[in-house]
DRENRO-392928 format. One record per residue (C-alpha): residue number from 0; residue in three letters; x, y, z. Coordinates in steps of 0.2 Angstrom, whole numbers, plus 5000, padded with zeros to 4 digits. Layout:
rovo=NUM&vose=ALA&px=X&py=Y&pz=Z .
...
***
This chain:
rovo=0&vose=UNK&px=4890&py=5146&pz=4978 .
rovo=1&vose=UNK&px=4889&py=5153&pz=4959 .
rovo=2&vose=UNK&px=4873&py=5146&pz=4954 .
rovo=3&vose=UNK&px=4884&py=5141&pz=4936 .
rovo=4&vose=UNK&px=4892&py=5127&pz=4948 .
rovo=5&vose=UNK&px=4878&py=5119&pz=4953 .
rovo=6&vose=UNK&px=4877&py=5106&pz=4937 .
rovo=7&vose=UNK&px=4896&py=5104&pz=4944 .
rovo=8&vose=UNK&px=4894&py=5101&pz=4961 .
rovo=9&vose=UNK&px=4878&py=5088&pz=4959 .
rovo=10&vose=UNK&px=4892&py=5078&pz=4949 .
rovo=11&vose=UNK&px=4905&py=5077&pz=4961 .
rovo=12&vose=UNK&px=4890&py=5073&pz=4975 .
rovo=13&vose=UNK&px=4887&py=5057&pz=4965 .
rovo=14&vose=UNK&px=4905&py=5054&pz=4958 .
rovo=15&vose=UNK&px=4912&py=5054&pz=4973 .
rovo=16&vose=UNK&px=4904&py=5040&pz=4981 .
rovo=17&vose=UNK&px=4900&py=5030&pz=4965 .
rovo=18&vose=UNK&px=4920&py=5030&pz=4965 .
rovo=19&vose=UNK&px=4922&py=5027&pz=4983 .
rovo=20&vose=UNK&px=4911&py=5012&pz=4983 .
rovo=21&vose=UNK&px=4919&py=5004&pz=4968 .
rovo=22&vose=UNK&px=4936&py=5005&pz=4978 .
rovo=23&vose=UNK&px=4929&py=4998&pz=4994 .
rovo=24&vose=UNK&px=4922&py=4984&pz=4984 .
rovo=25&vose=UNK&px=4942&py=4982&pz=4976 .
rovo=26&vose=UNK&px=4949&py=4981&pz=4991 .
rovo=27&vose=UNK&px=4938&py=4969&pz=5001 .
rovo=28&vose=UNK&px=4941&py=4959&pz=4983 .
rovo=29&vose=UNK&px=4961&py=4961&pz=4985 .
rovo=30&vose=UNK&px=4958&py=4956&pz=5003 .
rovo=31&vose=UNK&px=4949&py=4939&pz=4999 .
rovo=32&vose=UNK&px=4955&py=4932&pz=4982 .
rovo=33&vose=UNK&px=4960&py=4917&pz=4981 .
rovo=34&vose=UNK&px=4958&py=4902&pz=4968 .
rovo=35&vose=UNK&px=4943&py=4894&pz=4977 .
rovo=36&vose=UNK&px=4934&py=4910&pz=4980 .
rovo=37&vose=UNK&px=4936&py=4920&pz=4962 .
rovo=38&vose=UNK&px=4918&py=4915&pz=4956 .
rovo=39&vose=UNK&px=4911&py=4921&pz=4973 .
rovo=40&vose=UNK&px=4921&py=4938&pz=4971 .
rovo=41&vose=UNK&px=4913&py=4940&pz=4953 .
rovo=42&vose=UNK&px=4897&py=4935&pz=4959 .
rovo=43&vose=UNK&px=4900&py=4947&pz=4975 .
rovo=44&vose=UNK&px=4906&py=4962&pz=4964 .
rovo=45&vose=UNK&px=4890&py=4959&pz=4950 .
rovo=46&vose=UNK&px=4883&py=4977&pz=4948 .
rovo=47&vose=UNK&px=4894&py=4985&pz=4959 .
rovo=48&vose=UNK&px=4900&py=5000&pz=4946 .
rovo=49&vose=UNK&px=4884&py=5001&pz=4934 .
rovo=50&vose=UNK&px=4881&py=5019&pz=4940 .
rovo=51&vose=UNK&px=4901&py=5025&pz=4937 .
rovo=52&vose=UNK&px=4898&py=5023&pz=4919 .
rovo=53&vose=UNK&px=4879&py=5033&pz=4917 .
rovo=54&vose=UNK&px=4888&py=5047&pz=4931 .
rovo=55&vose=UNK&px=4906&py=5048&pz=4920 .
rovo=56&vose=UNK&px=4896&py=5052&pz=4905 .
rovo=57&vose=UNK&px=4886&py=5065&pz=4915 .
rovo=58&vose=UNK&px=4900&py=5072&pz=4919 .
rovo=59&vose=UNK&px=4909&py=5071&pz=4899 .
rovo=60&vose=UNK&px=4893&py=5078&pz=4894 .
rovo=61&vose=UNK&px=4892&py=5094&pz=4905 .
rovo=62&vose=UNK&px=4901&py=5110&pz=4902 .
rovo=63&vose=UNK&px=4910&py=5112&pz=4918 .
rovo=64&vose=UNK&px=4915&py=5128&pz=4926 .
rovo=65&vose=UNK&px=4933&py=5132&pz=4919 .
rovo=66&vose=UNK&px=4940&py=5133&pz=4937 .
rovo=67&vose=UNK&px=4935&py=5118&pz=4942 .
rovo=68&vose=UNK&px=4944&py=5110&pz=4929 .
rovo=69&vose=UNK&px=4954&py=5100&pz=4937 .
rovo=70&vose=UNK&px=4944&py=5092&pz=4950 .
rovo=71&vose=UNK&px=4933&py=5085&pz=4935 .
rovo=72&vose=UNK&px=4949&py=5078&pz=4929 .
rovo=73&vose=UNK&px=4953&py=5069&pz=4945 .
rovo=74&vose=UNK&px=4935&py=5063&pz=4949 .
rovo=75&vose=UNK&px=4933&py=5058&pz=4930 .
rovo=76&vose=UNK&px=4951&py=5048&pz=4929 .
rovo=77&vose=UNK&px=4949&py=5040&pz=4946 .
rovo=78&vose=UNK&px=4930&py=5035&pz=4942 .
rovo=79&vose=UNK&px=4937&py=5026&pz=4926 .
rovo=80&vose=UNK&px=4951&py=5017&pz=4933 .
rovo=81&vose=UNK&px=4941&py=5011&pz=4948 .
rovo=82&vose=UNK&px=4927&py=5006&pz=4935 .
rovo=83&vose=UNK&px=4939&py=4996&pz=4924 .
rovo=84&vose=UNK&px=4947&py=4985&pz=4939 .
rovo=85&vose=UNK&px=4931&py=4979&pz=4942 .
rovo=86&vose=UNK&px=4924&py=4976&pz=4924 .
rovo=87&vose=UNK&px=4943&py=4967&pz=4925 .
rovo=88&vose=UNK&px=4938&py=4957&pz=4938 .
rovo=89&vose=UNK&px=4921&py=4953&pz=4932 .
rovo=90&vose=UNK&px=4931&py=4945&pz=4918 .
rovo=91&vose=UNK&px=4943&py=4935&pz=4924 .
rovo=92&vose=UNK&px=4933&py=4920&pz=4927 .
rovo=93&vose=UNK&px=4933&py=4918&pz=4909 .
rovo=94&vose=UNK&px=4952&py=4922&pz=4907 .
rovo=95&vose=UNK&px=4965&py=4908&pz=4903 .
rovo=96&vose=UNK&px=4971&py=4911&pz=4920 .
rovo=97&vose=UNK&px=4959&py=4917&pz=4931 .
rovo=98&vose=UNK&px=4969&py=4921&pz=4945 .
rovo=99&vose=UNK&px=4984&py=4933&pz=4936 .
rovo=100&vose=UNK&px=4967&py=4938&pz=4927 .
rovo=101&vose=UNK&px=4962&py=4947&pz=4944 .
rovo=102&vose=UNK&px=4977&py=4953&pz=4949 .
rovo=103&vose=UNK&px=4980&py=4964&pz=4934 .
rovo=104&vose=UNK&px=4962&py=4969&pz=4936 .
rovo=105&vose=UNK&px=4965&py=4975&pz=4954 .
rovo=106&vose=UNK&px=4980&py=4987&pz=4947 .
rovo=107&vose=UNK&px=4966&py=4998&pz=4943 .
rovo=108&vose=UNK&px=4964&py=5002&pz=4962 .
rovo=109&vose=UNK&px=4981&py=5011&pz=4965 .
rovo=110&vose=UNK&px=4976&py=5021&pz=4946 .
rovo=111&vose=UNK&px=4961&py=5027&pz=4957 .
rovo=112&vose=UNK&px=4968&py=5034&pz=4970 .
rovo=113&vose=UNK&px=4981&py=5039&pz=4965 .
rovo=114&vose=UNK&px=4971&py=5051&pz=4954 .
rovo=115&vose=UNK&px=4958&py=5052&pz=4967 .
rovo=116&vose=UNK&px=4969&py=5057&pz=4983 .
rovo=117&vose=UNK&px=4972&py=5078&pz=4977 .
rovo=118&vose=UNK&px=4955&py=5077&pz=4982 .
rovo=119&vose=UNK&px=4956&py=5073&pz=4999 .
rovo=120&vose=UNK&px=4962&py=5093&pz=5002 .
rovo=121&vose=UNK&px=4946&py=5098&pz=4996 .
rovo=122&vose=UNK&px=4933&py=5085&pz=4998 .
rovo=123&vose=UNK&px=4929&py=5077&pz=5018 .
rovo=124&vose=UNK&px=4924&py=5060&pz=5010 .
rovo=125&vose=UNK&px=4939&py=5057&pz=5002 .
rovo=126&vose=UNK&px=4951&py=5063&pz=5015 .
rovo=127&vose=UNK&px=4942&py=5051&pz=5026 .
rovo=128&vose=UNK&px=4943&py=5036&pz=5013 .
rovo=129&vose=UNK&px=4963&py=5040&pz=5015 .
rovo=130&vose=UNK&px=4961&py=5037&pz=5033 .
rovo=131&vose=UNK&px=4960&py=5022&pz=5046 .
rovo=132&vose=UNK&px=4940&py=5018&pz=5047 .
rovo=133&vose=UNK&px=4944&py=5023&pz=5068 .
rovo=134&vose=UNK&px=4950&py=5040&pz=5065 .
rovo=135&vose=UNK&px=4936&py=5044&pz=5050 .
rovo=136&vose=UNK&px=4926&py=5054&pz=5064 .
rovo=137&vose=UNK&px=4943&py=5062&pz=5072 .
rovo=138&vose=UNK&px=4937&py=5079&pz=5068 .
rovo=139&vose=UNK&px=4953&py=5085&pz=5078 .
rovo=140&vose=UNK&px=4964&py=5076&pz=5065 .
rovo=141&vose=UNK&px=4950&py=5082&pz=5052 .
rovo=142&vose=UNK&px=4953&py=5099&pz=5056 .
rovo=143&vose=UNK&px=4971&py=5099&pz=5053 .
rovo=144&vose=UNK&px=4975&py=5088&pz=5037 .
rovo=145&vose=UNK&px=4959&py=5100&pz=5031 .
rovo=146&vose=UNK&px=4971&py=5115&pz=5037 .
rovo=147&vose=UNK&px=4986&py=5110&pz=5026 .
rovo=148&vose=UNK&px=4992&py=5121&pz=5011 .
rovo=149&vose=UNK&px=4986&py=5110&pz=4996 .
rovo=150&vose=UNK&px=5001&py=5117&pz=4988 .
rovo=151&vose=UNK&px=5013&py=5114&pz=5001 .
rovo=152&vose=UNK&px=5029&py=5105&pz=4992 .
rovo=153&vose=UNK&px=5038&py=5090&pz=4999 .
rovo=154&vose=UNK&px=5022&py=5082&pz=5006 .
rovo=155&vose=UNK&px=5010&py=5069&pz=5003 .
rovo=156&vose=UNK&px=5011&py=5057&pz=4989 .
rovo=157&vose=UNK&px=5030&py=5059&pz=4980 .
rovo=158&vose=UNK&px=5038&py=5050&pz=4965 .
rovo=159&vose=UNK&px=5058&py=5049&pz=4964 .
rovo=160&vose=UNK&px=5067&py=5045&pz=4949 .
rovo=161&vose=UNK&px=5052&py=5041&pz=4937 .
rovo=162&vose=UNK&px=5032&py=5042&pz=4936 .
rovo=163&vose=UNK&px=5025&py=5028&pz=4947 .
rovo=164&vose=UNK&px=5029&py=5009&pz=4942 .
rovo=165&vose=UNK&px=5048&py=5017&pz=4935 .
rovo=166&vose=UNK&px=5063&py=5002&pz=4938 .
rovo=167&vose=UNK&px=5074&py=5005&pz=4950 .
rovo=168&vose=UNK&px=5064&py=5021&pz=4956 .
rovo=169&vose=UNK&px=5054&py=5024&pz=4973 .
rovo=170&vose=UNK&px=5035&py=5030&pz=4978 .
rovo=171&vose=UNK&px=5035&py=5042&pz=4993 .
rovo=172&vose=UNK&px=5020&py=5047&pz=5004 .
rovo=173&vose=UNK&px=5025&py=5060&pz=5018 .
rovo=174&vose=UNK&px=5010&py=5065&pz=5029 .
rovo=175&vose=UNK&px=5003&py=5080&pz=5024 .
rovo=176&vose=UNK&px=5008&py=5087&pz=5043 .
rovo=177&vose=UNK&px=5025&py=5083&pz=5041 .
rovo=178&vose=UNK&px=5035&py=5096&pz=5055 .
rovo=179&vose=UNK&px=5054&py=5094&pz=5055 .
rovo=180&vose=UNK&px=5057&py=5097&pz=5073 .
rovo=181&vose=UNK&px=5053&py=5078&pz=5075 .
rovo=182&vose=UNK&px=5057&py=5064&pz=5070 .
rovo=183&vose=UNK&px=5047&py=5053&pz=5060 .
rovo=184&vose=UNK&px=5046&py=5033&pz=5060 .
rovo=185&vose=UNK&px=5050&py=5027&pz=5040 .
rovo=186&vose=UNK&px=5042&py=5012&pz=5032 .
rovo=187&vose=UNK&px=5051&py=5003&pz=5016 .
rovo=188&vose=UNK&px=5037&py=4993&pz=5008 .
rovo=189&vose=UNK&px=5041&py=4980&pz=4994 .
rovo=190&vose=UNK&px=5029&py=4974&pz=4982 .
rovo=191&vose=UNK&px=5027&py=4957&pz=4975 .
rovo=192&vose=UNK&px=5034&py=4949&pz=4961 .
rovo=193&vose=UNK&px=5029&py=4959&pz=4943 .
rovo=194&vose=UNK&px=5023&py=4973&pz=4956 .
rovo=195&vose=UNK&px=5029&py=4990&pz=4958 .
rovo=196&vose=UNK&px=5032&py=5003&pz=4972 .
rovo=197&vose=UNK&px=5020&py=5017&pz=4965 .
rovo=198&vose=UNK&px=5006&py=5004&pz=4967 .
rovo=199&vose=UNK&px=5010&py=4996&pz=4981 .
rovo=200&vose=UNK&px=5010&py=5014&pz=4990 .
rovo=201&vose=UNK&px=4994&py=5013&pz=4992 .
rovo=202&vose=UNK&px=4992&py=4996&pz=5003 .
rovo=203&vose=UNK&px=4998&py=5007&pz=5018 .
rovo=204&vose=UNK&px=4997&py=5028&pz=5013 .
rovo=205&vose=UNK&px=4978&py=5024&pz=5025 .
rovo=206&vose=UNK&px=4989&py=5020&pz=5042 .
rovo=207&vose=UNK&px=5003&py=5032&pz=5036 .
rovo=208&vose=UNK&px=4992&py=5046&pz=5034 .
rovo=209&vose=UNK&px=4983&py=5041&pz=5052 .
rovo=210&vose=UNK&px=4997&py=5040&pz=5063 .
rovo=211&vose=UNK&px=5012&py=5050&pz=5056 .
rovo=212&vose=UNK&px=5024&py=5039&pz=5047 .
rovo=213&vose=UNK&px=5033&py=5039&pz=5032 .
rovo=214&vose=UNK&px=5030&py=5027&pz=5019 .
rovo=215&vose=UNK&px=5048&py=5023&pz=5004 .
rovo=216&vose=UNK&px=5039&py=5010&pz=4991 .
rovo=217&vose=UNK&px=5053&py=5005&pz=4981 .
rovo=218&vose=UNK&px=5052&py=4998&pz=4965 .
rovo=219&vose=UNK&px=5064&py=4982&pz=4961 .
rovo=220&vose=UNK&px=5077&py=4986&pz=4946 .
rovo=221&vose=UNK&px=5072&py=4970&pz=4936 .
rovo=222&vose=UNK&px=5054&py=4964&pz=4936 .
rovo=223&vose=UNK&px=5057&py=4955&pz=4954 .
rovo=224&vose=UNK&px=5067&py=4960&pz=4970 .
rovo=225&vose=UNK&px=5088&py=4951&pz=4966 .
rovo=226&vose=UNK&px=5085&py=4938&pz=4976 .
rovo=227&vose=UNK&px=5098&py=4930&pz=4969 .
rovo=228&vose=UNK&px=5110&py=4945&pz=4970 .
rovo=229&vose=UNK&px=5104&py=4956&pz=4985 .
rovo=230&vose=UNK&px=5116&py=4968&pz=4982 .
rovo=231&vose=UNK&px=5108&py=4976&pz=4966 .
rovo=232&vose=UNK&px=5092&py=4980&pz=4974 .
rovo=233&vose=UNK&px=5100&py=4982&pz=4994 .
rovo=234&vose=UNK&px=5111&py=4994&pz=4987 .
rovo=235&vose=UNK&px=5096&py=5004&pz=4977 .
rovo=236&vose=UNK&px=5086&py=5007&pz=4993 .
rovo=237&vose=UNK&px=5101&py=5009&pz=5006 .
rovo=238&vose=UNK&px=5103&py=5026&pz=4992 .
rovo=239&vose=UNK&px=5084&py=5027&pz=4994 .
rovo=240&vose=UNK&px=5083&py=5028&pz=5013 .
rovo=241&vose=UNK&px=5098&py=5039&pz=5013 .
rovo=242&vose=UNK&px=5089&py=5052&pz=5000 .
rovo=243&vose=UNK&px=5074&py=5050&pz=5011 .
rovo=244&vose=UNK&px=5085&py=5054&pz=5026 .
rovo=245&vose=UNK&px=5094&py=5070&pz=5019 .
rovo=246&vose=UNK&px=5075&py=5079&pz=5014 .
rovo=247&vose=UNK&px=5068&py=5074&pz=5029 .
rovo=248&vose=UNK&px=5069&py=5074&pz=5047 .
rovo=249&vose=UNK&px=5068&py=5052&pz=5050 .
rovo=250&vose=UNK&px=5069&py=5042&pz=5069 .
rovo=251&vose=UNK&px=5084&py=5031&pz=5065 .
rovo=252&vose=UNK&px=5075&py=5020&pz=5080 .
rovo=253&vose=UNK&px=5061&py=5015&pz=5071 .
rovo=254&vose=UNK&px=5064&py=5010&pz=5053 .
rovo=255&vose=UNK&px=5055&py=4995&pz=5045 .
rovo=256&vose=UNK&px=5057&py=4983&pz=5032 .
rovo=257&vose=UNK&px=5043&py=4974&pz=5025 .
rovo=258&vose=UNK&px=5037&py=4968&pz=5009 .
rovo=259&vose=UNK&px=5023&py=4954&pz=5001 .
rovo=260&vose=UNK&px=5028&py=4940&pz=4995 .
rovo=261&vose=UNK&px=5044&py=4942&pz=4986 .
rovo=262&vose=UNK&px=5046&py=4958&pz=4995 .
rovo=263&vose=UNK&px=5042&py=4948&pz=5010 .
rovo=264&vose=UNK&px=5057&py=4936&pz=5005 .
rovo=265&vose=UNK&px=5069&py=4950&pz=5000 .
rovo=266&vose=UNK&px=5065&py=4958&pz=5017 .
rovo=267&vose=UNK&px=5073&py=4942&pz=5024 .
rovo=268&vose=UNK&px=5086&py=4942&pz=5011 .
rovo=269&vose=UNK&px=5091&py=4961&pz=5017 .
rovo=270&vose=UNK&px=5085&py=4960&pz=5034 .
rovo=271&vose=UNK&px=5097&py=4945&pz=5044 .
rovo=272&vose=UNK&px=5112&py=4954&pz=5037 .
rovo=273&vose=UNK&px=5124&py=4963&pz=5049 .
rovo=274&vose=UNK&px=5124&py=4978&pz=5041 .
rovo=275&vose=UNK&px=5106&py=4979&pz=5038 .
rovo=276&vose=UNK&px=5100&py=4998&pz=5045 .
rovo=277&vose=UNK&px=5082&py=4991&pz=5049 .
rovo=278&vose=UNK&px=5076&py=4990&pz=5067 .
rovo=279&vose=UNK&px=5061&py=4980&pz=5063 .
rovo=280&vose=UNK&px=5057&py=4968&pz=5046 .
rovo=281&vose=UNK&px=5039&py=4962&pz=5045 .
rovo=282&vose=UNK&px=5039&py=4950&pz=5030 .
rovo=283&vose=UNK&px=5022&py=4948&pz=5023 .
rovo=284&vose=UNK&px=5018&py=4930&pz=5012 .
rovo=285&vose=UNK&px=5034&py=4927&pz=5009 .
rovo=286&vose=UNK&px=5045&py=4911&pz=5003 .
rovo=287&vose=UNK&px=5058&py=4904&pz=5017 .
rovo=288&vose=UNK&px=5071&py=4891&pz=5017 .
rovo=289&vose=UNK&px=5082&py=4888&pz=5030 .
rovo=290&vose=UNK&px=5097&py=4893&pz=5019 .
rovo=291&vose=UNK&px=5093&py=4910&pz=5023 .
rovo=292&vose=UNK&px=5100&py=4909&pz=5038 .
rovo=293&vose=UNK&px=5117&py=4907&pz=5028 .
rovo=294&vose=UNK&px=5114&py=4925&pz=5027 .
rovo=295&vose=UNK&px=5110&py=4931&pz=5044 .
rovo=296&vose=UNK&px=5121&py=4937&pz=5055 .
rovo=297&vose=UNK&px=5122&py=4930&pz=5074 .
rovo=298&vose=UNK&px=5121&py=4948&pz=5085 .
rovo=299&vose=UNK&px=5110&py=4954&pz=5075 .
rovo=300&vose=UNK&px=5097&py=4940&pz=5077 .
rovo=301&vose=UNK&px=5098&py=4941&pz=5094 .
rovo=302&vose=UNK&px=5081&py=4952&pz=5099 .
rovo=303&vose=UNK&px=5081&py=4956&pz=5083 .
rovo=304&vose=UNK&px=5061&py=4960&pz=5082 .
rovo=305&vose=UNK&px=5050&py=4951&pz=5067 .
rovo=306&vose=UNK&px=5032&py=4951&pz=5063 .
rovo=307&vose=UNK&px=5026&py=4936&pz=5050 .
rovo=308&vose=UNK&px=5011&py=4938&pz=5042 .
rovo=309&vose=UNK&px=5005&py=4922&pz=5033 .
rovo=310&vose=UNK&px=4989&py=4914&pz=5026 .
rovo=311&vose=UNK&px=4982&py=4896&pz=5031 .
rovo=312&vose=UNK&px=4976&py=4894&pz=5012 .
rovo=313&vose=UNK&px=4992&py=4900&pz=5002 .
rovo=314&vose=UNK&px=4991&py=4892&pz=4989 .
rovo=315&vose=UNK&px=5009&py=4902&pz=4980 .
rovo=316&vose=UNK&px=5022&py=4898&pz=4997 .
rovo=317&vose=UNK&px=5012&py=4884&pz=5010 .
rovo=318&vose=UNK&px=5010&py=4891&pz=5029 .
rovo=319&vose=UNK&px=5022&py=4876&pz=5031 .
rovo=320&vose=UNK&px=5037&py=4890&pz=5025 .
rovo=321&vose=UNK&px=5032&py=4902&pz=5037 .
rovo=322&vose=UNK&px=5029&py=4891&pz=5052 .
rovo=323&vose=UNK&px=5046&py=4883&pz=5050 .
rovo=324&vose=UNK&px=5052&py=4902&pz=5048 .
rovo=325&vose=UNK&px=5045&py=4908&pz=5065 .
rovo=326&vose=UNK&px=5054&py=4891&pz=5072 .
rovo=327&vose=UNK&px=5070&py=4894&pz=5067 .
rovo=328&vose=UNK&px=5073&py=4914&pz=5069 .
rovo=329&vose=UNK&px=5066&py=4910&pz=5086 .
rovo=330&vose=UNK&px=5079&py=4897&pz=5089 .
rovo=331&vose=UNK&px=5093&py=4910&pz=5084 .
rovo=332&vose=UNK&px=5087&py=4922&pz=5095 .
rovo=333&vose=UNK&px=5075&py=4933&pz=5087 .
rovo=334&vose=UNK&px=5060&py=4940&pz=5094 .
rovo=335&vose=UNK&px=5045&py=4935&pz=5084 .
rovo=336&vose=UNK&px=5027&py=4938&pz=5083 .
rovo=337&vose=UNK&px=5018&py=4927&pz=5072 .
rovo=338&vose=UNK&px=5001&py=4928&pz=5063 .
rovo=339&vose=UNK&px=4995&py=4915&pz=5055 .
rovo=340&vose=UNK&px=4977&py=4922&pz=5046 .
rovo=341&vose=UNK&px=4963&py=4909&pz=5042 .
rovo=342&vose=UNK&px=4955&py=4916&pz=5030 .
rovo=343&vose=UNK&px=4970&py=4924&pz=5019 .
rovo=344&vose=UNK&px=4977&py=4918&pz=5004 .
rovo=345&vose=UNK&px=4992&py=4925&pz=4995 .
rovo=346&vose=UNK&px=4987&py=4942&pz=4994 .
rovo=347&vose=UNK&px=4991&py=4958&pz=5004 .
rovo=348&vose=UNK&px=4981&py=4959&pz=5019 .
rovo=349&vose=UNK&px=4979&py=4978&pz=5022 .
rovo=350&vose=UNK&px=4968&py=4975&pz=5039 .
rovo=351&vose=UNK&px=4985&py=4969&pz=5045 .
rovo=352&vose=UNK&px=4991&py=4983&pz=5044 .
rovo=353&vose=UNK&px=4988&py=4991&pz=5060 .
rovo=354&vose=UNK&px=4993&py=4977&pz=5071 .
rovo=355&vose=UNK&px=5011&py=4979&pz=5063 .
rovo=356&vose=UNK&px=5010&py=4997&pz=5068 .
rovo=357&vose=UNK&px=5004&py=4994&pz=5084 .
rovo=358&vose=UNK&px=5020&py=4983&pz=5086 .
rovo=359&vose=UNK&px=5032&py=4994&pz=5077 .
rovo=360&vose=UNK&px=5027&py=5011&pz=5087 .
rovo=361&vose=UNK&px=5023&py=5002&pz=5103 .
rovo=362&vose=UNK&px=5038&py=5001&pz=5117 .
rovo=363&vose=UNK&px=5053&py=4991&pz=5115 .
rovo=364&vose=UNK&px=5061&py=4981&pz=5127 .
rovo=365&vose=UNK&px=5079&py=4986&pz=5134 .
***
């Protein structure tokens, strides 16, 4: 090592996991938020990023080698946005309303990783913060997303038609192994209302990049999925699947739908139809009324194979929706799994993740 980097590399040792921490203590917030435990959160997160701010100026102050350059500029940007979401948060208690208060705060999570993630080519912390906690010590897994070309194109984390957030554009993570001579499960992931795909990415890029999937995030045209009018927003990602489809090799078997909240609902919406391309819809939080059904077509919803994921306190669409949803695609024929989580609210549960995976990848019934 040049002894000029040595300044350098002491700040990335204590960026790194200064950052790191600040977005673990973001995402168990995400996880738990809810009205009735916002003031525990705050009081929870108190303190939590006191040293990003001394070890951002640090690293402002100190003349960095010119070659590293541009990791300073991702562990700087990604300290800073991880920093803000929890200032955010520590605020929102005294916000006119708390709760949409914390929400925006906790878009300073996806600003972090996304400037954070480059990293993950260079640094073994953070390509194991990218990863499901059980594969962190697959050093066989390791050994080859450490082997990748950094510069390799068509992989990792994509933006189609737009920077992140665009309307009407899509966020794309291809796992850095990507080979074509297989075929590759494909996940479409809808945000929430006022969400948008290149955030939302990152609620599953850590099982994506585990177990070899493709994640599509789209991002709805208007500021919430066309509920209403399904055709505006169905019609934008049957184009998006269909681009995805074209670049790269995808397993026409094993394609799912699933989405939070009202990209739970518009994965009903979409999913029930008969034309709908989907072999598995997993509709997270989401809003149901029986007059969905209107929409569904009869063959399909035989076997057709959903996964609901609702929380006992949510306090936006009552369990009550999804209970009566589990009920009446099981009476038309569907085959449901249903998870009902106590301690969830209406926010996306990321530890859910890996049991809709074990059920999407896991072998199907003939």
């Amino acid at each position: 090592m040049d002894p000029q980097d040595e300044p350098a590399i002491e700040i990335i040792a204590r960026l790194v996991p200064a950052t790191l921490r600040a977005l673990q203590a973001m995402e168990f917030a995400g996880r738990h938020l809810a009205p009735a435990t916002l003031m525990q959160l705050i009081e929870a997160l108190s303190g939590r990023h006191d040293d990003l701010g001394e070890v951002v100026a640090a690293s402002r102050a100190l003349d960095w080698p010119e070659r590293l350059g541009p990791a300073r500029d991702c562990l700087e940007r990604a300290a800073e946005a991880a920093g803000e979401g929890i200032a955010g948060l520590l605020a929102a208690g005294e916000a006119p309303q708390p709760m949409f208060a914390a929400y925006r705060a906790l878009r300073g999570y996806s600003r972090a990783a996304e400037a954070l993630y480059p990293m993950a080519a260079h640094l073994m912390p953070v390509s194991q913060f990218f990863l499901e906690s059980a594969a962190r010590g697959d050093t066989d897994l390791l050994k080859r997303l450490a082997a990748v070309d950094p510069t390799r194109p068509d992989v990792g984390v994509i933006h189609v038609g737009g920077p992140p957030g665009t309307r009407g554009a899509f966020s794309l993570f291809v796992p850095e192994v990507y080979d074509a001579t297989r075929a590759w499960p494909l996940v479409v992931a809808m945000h929430g209302g006022s969400g948008n795909g290149g955030a939302f990415l990152w609620s599953w890029l850590r099982e994506a990049r585990t177990r070899g999937l493709i994640v599509l995030a789209p991002t709805a045209a208007g500021t919430t999925w066309s509920l209403m009018e399904p055709e505006v927003d169905g019609a934008n990602i049957e184009r998006m699947v269909d681009y995805v489809a074209g670049q790269w090799k995808i397993d026409a078997s094993r394609l799912l739908l699933t989405g939070m909240s009202d990209g739970g609902t518009f994965t009903y919406v979409l999913g029930l139809r008969g034309d709908c391309r989907f072999t598995h819809l997993a509709p997270v939080a989401a809003s149901f009324h029986p007059l969905l059904m209107t929409l569904a077509d009869a063959g399909r919803m035989r076997g057709l194979p959903i996964h609901i994921v609702h929380g006992t306190h949510d306090w936006m669409f009552p369990p009550e929706m999804a209970q009566s949803a589990h009920q009446t695609l099981e009476q038309a024929g569907a085959d449901v799994v249903y998870r009902e989580i106590a301690d969830l609210a209406h926010t996306y549960p990321r530890d859910e993740n890996a049991a809709i995976l074990d059920w999407f990848l896991g072998p199907r019934e003939t």
